[in-house]
VOVEX-814180 format. One record per residue: residue number from 0; residue in one letter; x, z, y of N, C-alpha, C, O in turn. Coordinates in steps of 0.001 Angstrom, whole numbers. Layout:
residues N
<rec><i>NUM</i><aa>a</aa><n_px>X</n_px><n_pz>Z</n_pz><n_py>Y</n_py><ca_px>X</ca_px><ca_pz>Z</ca_pz><ca_py>Y</ca_py><c_px>X</c_px><c_pz>Z</c_pz><c_py>Y</c_py><o_px>X</o_px><o_pz>Z</o_pz><o_py>Y</o_py></rec>
...
end
This chain:
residues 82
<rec><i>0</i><aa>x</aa><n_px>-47115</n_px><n_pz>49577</n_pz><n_py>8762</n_py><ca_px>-47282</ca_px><ca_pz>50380</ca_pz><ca_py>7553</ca_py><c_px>-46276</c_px><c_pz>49906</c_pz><c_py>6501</c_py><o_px>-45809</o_px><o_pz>48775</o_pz><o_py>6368</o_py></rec>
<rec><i>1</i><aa>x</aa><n_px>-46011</n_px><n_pz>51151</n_pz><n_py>5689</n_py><ca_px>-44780</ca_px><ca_pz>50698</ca_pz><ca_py>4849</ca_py><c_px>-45093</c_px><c_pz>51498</c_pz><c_py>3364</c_py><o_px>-45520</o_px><o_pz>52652</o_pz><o_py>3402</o_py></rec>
<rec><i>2</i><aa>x</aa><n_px>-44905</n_px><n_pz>50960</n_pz><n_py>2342</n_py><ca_px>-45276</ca_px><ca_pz>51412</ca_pz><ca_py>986</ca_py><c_px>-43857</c_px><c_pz>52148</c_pz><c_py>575</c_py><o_px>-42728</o_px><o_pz>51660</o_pz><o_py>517</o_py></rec>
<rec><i>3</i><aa>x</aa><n_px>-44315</n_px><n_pz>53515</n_pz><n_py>303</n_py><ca_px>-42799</ca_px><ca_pz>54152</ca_pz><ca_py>77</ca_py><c_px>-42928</c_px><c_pz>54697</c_pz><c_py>-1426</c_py><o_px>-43856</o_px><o_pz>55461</o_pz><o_py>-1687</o_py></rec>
<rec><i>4</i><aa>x</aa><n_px>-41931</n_px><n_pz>54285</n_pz><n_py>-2511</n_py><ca_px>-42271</ca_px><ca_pz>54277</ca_pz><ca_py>-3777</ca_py><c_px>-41303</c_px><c_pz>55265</c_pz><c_py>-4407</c_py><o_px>-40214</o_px><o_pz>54889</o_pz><o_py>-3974</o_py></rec>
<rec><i>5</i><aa>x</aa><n_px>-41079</n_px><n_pz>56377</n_pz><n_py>-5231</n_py><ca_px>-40437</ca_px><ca_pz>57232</ca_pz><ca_py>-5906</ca_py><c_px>-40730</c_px><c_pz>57139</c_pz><c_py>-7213</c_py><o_px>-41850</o_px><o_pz>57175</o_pz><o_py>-7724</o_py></rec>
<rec><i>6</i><aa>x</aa><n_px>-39270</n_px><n_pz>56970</n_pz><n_py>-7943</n_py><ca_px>-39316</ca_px><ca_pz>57109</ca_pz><ca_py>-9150</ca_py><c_px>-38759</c_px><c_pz>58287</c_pz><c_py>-9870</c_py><o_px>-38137</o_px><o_pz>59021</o_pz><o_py>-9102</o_py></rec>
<rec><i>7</i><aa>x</aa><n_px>-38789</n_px><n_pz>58724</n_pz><n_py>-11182</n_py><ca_px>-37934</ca_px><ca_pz>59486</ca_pz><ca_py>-11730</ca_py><c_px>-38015</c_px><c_pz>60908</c_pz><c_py>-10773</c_py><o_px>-38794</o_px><o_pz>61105</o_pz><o_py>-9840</o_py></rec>
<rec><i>8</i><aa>x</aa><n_px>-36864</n_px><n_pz>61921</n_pz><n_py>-11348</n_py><ca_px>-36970</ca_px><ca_pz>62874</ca_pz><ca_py>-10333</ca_py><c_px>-37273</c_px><c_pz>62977</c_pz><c_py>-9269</c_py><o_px>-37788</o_px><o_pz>63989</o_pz><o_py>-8796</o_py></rec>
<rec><i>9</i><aa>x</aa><n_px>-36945</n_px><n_pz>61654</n_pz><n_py>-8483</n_py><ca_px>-37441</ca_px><ca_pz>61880</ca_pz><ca_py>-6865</ca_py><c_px>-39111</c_px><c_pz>62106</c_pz><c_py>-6594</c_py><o_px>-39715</o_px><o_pz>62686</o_pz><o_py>-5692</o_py></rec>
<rec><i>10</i><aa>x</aa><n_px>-39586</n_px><n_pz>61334</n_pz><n_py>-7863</n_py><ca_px>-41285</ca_px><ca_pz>61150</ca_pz><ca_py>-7788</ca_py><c_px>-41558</c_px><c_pz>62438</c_pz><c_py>-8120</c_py><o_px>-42488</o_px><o_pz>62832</o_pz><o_py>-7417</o_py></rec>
<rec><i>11</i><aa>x</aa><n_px>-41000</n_px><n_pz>63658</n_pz><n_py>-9211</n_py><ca_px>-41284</ca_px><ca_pz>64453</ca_pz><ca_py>-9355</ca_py><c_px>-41180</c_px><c_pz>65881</c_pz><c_py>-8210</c_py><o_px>-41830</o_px><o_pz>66893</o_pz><o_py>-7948</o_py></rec>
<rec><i>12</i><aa>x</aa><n_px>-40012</n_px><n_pz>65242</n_pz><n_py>-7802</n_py><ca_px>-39909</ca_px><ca_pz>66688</ca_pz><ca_py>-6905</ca_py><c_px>-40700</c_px><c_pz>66646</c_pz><c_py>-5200</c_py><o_px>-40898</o_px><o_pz>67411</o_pz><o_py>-4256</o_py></rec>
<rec><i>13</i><aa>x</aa><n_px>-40934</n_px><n_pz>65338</n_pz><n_py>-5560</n_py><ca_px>-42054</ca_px><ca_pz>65075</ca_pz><ca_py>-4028</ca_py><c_px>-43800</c_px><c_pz>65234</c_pz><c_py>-4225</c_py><o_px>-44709</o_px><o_pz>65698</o_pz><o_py>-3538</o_py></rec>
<rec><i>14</i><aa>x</aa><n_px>-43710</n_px><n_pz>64696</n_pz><n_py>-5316</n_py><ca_px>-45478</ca_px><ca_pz>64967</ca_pz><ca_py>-6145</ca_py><c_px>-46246</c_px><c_pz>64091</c_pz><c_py>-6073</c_py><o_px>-47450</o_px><o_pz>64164</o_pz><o_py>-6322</o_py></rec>
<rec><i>15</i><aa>x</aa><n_px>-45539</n_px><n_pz>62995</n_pz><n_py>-5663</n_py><ca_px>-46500</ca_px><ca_pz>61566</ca_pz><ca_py>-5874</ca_py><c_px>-45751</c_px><c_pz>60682</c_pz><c_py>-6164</c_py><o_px>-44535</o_px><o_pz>60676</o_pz><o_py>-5971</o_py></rec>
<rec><i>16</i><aa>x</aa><n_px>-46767</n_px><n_pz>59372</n_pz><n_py>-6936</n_py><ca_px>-45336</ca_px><ca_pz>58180</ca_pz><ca_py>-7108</ca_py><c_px>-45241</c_px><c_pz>57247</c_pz><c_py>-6016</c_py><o_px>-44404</o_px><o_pz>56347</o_pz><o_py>-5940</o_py></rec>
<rec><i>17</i><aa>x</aa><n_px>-46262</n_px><n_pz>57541</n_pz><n_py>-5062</n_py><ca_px>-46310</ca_px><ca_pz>56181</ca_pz><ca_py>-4116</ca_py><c_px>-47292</c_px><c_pz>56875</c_pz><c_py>-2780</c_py><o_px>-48258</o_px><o_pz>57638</o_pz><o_py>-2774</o_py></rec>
<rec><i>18</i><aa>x</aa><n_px>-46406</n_px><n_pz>56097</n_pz><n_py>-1563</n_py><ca_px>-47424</ca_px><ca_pz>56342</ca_pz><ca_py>-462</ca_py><c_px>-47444</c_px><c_pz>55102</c_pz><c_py>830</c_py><o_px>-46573</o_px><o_pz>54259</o_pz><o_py>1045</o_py></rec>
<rec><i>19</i><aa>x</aa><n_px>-48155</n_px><n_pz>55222</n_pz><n_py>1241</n_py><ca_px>-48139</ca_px><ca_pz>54477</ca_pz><ca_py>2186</ca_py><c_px>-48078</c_px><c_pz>54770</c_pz><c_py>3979</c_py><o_px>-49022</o_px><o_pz>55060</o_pz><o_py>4713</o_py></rec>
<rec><i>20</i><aa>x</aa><n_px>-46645</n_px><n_pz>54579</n_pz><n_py>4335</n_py><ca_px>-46772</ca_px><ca_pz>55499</ca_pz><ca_py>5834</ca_py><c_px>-46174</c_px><c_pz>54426</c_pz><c_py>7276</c_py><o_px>-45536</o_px><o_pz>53375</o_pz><o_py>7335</o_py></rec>
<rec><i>21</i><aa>x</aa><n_px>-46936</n_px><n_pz>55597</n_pz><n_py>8559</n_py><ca_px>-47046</ca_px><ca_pz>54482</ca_pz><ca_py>9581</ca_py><c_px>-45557</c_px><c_pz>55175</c_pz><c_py>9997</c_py><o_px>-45383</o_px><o_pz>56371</o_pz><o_py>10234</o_py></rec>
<rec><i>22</i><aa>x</aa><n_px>-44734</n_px><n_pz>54322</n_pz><n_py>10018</n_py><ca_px>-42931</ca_px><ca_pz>54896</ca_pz><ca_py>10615</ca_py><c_px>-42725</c_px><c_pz>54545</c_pz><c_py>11492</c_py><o_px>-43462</o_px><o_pz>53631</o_pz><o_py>11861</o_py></rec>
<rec><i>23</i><aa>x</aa><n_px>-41853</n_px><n_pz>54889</n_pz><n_py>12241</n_py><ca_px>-40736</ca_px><ca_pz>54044</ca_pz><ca_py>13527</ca_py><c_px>-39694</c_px><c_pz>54084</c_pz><c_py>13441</c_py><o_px>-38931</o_px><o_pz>53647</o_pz><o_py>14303</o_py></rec>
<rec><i>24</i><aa>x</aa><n_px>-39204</n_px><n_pz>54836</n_pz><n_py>11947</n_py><ca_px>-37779</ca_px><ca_pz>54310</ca_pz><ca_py>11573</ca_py><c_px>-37269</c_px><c_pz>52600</c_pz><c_py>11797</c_py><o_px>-38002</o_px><o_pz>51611</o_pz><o_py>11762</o_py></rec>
<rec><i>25</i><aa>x</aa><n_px>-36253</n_px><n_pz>52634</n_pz><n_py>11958</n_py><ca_px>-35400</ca_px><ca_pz>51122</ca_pz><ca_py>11979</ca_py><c_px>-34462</c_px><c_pz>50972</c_pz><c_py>11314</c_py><o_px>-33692</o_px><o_pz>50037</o_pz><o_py>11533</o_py></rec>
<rec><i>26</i><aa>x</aa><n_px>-34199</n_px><n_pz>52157</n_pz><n_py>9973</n_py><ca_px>-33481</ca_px><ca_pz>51818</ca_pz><ca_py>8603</ca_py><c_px>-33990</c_px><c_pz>52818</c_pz><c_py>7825</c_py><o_px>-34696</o_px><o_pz>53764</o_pz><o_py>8177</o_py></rec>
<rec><i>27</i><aa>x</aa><n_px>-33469</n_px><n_pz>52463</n_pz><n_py>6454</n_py><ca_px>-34165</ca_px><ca_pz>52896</ca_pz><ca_py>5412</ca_py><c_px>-33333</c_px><c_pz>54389</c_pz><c_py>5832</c_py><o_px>-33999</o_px><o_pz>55318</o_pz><o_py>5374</o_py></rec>
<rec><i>28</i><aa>x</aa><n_px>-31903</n_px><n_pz>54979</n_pz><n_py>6665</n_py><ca_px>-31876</ca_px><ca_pz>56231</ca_pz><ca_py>6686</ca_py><c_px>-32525</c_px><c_pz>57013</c_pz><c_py>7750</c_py><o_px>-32862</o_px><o_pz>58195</o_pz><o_py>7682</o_py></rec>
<rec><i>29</i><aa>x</aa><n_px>-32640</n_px><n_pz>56311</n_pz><n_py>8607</n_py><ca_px>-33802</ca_px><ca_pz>56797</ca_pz><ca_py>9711</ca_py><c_px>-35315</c_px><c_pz>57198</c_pz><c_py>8828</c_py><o_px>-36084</o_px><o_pz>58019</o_pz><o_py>9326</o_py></rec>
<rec><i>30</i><aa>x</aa><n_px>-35571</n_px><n_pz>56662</n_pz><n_py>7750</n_py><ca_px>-37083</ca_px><ca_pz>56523</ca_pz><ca_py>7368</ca_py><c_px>-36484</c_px><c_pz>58182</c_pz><c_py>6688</c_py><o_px>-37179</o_px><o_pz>59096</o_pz><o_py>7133</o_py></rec>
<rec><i>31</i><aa>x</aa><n_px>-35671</n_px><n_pz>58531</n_pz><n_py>5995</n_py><ca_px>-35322</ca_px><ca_pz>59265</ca_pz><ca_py>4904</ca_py><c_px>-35136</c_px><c_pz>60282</c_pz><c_py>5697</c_py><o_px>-35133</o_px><o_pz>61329</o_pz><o_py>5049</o_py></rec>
<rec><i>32</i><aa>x</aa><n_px>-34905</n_px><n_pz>60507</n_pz><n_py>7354</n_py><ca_px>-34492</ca_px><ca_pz>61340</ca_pz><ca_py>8252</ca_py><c_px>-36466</c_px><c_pz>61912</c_pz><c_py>8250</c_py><o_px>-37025</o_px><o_pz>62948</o_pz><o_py>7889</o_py></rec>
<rec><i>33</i><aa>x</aa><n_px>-36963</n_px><n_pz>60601</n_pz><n_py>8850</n_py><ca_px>-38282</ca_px><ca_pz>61560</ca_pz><ca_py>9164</ca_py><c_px>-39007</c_px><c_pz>61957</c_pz><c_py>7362</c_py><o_px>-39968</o_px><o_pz>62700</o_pz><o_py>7161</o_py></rec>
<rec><i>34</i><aa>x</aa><n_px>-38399</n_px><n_pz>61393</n_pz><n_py>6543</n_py><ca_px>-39311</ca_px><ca_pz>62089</ca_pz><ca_py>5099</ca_py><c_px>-39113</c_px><c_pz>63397</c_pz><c_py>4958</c_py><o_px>-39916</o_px><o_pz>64188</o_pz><o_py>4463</o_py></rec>
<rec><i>35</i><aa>x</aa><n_px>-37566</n_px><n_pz>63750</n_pz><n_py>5583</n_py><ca_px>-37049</ca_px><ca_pz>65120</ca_pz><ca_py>5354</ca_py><c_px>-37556</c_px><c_pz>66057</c_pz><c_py>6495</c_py><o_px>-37279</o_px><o_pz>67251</o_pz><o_py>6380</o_py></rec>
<rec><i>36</i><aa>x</aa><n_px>-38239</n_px><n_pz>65665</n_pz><n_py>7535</n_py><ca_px>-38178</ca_px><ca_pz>66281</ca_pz><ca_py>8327</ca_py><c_px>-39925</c_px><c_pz>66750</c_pz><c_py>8153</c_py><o_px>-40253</o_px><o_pz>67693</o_pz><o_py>8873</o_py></rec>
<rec><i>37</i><aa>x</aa><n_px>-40877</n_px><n_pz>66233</n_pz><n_py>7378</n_py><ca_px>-42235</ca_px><ca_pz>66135</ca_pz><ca_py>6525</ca_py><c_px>-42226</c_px><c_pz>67572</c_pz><c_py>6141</c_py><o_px>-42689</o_px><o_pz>68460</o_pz><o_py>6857</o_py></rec>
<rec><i>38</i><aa>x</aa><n_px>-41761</n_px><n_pz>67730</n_pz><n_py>5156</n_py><ca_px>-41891</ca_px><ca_pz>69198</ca_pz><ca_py>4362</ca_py><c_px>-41220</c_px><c_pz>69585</c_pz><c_py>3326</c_py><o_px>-40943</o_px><o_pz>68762</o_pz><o_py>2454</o_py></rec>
<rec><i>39</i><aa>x</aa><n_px>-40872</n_px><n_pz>70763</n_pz><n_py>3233</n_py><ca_px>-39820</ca_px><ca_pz>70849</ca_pz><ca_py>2096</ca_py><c_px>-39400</c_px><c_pz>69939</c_pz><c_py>717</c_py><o_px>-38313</o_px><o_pz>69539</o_pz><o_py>300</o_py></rec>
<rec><i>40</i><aa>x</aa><n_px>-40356</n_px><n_pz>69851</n_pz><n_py>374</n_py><ca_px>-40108</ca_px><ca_pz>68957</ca_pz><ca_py>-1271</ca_py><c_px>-39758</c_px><c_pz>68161</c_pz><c_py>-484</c_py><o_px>-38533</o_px><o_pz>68268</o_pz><o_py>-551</o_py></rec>
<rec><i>41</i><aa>x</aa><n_px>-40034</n_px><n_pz>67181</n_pz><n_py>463</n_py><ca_px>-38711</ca_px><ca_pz>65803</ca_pz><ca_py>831</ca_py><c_px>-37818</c_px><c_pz>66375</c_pz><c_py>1358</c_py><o_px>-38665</o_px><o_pz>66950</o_pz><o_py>2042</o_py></rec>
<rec><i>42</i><aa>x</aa><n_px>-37331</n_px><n_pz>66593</n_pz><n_py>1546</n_py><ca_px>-36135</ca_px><ca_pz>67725</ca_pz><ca_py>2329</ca_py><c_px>-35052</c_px><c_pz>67873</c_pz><c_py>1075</c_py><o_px>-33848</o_px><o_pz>67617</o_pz><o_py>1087</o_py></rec>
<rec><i>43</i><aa>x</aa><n_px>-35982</n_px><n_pz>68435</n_pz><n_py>-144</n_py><ca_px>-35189</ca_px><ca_pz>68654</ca_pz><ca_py>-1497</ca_py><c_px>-34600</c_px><c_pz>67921</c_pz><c_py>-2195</c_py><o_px>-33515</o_px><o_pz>68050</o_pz><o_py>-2763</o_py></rec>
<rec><i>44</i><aa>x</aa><n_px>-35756</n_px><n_pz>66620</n_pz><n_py>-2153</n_py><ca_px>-35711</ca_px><ca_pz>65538</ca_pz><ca_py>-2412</ca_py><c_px>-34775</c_px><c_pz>64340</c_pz><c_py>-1936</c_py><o_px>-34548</o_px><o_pz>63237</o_pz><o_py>-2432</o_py></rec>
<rec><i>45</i><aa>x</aa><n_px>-34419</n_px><n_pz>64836</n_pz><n_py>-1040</n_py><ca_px>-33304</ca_px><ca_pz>64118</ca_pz><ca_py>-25</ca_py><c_px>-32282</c_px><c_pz>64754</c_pz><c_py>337</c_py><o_px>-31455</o_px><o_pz>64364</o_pz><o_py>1161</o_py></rec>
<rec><i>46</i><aa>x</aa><n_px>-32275</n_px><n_pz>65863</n_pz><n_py>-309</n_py><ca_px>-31080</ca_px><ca_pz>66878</ca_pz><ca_py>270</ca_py><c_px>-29520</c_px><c_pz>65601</c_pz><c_py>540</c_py><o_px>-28985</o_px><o_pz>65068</o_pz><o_py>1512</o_py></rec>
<rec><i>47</i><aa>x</aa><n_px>-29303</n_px><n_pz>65604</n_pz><n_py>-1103</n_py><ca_px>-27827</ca_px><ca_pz>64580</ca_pz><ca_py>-1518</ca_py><c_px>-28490</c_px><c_pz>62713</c_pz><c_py>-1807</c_py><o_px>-28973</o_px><o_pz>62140</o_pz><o_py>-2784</o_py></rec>
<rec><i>48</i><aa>x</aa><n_px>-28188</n_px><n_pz>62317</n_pz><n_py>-466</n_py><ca_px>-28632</ca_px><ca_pz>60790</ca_pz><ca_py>-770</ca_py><c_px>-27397</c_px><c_pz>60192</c_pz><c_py>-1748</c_py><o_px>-27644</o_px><o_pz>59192</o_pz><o_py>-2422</o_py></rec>
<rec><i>49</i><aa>x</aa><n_px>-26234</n_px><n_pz>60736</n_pz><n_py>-1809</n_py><ca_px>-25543</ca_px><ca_pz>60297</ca_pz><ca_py>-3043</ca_py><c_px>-25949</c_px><c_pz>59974</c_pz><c_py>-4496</c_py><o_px>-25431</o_px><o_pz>59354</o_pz><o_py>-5425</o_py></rec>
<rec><i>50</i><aa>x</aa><n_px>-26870</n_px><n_pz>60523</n_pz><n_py>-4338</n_py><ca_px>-27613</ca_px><ca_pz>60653</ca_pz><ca_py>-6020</ca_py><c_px>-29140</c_px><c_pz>59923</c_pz><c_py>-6162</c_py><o_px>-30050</o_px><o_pz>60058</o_pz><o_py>-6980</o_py></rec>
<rec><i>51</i><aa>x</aa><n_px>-28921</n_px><n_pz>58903</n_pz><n_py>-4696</n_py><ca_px>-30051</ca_px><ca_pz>58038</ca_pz><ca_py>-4593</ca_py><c_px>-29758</c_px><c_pz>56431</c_pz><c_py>-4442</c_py><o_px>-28793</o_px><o_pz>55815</o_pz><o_py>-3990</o_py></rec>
<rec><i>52</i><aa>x</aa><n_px>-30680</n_px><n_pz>56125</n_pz><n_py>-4865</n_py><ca_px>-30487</ca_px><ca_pz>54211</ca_pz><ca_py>-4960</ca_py><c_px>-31925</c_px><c_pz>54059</c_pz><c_py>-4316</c_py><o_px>-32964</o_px><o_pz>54689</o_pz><o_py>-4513</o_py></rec>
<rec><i>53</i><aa>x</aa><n_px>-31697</n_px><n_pz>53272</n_pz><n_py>-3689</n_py><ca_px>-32693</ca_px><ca_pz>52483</ca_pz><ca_py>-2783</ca_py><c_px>-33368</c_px><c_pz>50788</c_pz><c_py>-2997</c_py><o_px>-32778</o_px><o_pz>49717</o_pz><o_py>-3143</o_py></rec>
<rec><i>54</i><aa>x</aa><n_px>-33993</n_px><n_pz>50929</n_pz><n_py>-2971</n_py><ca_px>-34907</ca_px><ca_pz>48914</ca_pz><ca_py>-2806</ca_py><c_px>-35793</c_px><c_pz>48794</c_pz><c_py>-1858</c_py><o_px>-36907</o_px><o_pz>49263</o_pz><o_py>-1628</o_py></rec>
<rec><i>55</i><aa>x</aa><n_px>-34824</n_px><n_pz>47820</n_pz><n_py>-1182</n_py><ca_px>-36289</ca_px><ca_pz>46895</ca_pz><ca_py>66</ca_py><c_px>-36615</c_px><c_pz>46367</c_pz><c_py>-375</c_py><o_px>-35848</o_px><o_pz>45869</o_pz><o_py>-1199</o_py></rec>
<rec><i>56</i><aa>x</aa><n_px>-38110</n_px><n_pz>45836</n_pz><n_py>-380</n_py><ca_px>-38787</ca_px><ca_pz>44439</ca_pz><ca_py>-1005</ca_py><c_px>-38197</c_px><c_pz>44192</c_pz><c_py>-2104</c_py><o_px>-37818</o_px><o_pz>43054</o_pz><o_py>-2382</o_py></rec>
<rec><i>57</i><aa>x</aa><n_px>-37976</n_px><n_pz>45573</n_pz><n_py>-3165</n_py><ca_px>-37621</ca_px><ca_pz>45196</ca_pz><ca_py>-4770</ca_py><c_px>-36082</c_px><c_pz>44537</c_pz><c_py>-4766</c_py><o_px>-35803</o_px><o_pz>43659</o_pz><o_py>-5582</o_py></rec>
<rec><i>58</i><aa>x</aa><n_px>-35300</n_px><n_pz>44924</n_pz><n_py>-3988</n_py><ca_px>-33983</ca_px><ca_pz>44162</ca_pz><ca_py>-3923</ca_py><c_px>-33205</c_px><c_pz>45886</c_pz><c_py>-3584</c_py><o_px>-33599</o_px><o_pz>46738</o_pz><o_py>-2788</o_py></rec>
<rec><i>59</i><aa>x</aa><n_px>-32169</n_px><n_pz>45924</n_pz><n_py>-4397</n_py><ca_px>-31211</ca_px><ca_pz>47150</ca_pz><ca_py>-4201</ca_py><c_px>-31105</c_px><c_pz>46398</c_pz><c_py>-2829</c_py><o_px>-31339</o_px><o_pz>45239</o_pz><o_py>-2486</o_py></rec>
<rec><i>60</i><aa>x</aa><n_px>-30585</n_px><n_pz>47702</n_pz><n_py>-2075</n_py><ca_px>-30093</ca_px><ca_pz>47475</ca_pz><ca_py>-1013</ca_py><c_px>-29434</c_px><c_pz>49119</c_pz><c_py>-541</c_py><o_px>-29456</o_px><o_pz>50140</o_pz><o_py>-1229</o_py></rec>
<rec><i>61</i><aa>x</aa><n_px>-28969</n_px><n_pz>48970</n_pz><n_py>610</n_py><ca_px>-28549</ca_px><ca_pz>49907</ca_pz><ca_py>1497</ca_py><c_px>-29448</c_px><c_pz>50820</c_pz><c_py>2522</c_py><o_px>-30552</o_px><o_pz>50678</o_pz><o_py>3049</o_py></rec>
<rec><i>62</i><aa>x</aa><n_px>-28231</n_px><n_pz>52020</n_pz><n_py>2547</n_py><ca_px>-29162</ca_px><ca_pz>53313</ca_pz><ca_py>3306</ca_py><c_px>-29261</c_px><c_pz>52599</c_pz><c_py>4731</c_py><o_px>-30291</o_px><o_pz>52808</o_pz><o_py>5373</o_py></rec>
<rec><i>63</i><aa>x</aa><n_px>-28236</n_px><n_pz>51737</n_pz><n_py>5302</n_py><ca_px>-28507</ca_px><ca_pz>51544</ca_pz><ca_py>6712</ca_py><c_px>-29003</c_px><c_pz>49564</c_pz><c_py>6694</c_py><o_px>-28537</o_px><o_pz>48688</o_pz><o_py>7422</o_py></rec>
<rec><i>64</i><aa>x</aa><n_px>-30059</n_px><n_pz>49422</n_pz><n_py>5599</n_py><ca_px>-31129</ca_px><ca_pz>48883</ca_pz><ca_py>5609</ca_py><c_px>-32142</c_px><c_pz>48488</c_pz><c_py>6457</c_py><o_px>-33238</o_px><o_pz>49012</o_pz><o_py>6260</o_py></rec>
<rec><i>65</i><aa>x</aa><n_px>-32023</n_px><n_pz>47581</n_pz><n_py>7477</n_py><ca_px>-33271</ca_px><ca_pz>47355</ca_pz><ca_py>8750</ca_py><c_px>-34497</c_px><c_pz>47288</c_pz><c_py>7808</c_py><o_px>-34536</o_px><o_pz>46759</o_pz><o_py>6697</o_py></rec>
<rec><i>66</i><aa>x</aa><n_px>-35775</n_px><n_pz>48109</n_pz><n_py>8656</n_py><ca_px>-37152</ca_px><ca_pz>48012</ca_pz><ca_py>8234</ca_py><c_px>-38280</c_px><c_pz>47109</c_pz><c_py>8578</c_py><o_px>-39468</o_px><o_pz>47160</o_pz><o_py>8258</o_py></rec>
<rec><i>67</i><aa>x</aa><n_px>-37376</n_px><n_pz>45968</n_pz><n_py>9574</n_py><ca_px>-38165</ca_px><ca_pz>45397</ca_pz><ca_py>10418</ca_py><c_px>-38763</c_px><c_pz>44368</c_pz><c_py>9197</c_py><o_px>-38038</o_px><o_pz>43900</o_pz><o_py>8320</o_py></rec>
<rec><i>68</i><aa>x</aa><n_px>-40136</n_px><n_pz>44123</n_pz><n_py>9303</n_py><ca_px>-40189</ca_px><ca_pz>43244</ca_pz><ca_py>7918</ca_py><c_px>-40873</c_px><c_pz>43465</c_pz><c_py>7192</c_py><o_px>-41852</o_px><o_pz>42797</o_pz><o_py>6857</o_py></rec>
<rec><i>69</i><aa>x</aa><n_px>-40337</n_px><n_pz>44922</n_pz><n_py>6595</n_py><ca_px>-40228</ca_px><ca_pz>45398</ca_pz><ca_py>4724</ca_py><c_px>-41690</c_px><c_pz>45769</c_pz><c_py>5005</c_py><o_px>-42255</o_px><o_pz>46453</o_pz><o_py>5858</o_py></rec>
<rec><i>70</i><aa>x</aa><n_px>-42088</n_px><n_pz>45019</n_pz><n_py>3909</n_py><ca_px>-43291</ca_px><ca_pz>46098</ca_pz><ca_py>2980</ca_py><c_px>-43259</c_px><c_pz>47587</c_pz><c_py>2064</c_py><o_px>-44086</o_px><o_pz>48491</o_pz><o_py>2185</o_py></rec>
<rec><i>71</i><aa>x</aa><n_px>-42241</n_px><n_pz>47579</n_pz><n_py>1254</n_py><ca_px>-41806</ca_px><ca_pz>48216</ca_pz><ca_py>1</ca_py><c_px>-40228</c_px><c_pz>49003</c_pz><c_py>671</c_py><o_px>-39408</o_px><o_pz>48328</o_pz><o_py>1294</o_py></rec>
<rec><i>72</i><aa>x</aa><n_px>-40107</n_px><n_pz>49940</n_pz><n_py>499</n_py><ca_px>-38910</ca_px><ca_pz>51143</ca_pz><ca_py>115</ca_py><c_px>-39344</c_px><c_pz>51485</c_pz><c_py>-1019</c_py><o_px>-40552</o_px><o_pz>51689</o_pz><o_py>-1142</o_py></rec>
<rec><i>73</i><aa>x</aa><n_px>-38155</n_px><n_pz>51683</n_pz><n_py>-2515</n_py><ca_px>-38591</ca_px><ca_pz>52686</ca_pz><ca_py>-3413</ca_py><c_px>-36717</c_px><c_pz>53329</c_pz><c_py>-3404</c_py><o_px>-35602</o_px><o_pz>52957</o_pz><o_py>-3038</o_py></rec>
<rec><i>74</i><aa>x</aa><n_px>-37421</n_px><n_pz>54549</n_pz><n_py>-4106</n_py><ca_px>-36282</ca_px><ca_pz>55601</ca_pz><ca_py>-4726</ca_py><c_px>-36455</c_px><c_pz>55783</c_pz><c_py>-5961</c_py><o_px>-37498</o_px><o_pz>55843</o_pz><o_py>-6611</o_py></rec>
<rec><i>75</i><aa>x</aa><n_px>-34942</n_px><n_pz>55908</n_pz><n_py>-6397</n_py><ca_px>-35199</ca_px><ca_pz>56400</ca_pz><ca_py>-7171</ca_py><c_px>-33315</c_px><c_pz>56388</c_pz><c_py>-7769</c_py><o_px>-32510</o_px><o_pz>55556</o_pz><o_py>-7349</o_py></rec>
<rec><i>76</i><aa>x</aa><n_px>-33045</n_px><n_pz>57223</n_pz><n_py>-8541</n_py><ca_px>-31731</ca_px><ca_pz>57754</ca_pz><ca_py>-9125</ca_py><c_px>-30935</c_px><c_pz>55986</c_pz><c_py>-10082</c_py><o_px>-31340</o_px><o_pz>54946</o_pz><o_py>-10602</o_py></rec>
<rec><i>77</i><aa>x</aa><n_px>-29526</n_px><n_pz>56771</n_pz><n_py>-9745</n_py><ca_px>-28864</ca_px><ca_pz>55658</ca_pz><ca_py>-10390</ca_py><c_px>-28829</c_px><c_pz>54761</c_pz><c_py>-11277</c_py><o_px>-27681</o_px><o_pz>54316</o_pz><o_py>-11305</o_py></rec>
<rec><i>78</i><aa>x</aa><n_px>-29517</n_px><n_pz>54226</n_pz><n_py>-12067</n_py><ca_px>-29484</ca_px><ca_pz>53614</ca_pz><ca_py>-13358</ca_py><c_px>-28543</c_px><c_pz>53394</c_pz><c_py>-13952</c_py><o_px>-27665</o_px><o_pz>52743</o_pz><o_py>-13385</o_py></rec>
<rec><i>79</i><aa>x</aa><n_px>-28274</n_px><n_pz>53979</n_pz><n_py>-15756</n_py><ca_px>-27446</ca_px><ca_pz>54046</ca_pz><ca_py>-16543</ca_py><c_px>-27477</c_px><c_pz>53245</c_pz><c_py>-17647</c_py><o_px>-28378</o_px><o_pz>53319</o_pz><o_py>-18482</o_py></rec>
<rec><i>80</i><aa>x</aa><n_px>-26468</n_px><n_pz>52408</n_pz><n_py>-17719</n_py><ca_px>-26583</ca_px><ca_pz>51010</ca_pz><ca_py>-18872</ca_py><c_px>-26622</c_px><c_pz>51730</c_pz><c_py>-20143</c_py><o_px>-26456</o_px><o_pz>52942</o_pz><o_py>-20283</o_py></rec>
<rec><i>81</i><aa>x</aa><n_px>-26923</n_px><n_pz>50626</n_pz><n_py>-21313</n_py><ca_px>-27045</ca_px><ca_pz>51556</ca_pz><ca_py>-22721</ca_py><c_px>-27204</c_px><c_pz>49506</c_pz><c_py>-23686</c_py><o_px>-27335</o_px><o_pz>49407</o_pz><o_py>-24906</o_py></rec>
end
């Protein structure tokens, strides 16, 4: 089991901020393959992974990210300094 967390637009256009799912992905883009393949709003939601930032276990990381391990995936859009 894996805690999959959305922030910001992504949380909005999927309709929850948090879930918890049983996967057999073996990277965070394999996981993002079967979210899209779920139902439209992840699909939408994932259309352009360009416009997505990722965290394993609260650590930025990468789309081709091993899952072996992880508790935590979150999404969520680029962050802009100020």
């Amino acid at each position: 089991m894996i805690d999959v967390v959305y922030f910001a637009w992504v949380r909005e256009r999927i309709g929850v901020p948090k879930e918890t799912l049983d996967t057999t992905a073996q990277t965070v883009a394999q996981l993002i393959e079967e979210l899209k393949a779920r139902e439209e709003r992840y699909a939408l939601a994932f259309a352009d992974i360009s416009a997505l930032r990722v965290a394993v276990d609260q650590e930025l990381s990468t789309f081709d990210a091993p899952l072996a391990g992880v508790r935590e995936v979150a999404f969520f859009p680029p962050m802009t300094g100020g």
